[in-house]
C-alpha positions in Angstrom: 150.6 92.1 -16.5 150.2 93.0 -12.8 147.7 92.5 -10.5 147.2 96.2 -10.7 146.7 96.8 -14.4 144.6 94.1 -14.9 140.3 94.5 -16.2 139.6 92.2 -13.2 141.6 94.4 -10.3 140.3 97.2 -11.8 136.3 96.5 -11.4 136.7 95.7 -8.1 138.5 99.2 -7.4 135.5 100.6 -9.1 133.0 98.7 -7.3 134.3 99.2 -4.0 134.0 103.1 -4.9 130.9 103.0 -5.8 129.4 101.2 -3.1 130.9 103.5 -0.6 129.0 106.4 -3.1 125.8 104.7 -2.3 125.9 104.2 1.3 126.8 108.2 1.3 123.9 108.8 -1.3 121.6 107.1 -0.4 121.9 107.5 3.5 119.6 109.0 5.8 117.7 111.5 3.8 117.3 109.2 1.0 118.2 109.3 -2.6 116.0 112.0 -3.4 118.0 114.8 -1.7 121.2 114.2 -3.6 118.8 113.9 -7.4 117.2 117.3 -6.3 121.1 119.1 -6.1 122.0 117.4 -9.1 118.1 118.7 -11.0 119.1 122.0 -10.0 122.2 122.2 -11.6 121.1 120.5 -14.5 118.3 122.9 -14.6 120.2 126.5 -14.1 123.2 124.7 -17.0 119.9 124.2 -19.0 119.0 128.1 -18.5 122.6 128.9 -19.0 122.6 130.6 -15.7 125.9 130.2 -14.7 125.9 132.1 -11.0 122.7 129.4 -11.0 124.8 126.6 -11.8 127.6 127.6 -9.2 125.4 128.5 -6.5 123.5 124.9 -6.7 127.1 122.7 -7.3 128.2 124.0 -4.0 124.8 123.2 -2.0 125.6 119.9 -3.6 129.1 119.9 -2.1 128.0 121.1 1.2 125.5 118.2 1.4 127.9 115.8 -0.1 130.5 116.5 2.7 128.0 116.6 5.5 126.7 113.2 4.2 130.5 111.9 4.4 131.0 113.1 8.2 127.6 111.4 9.0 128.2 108.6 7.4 131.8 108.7 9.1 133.1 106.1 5.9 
């Protein structure tokens, strides 16, 4: 087994992700900006509004890639 397929290698790829997800998240306007996108997209797939749905995913985008050039990781 290599380094690269093992459980243990692995986890720490995934943990170092997700850190660098949380210092984007959760930077300067807080973690409640980013569940508000994500409510509204769960709320227009729940109304089975579709232009709803695409409309909000790409405000999400748009605040998820301004959040990356802010946070300059």
């Amino acid at each position: 087994m290599t380094s690269a397929s093992s459980p243990w290698f692995s986890s720490a790829i995934v943990e170092i992700g997700l850190r660098a997800r949380d210092r984007i998240a959760h930077s300067r306007e807080g973690w409640h900006t980013t569940v508000d996108h994500h409510a509204r997209i769960a709320d227009a797939v729940a109304r089975r509004a579709p232009d709803r749905a695409e409309e909000a995913t790409r405000t999400l985008l748009e605040h998820s890639a301004a959040s990356l050039e802010r946070s300059q990781i």
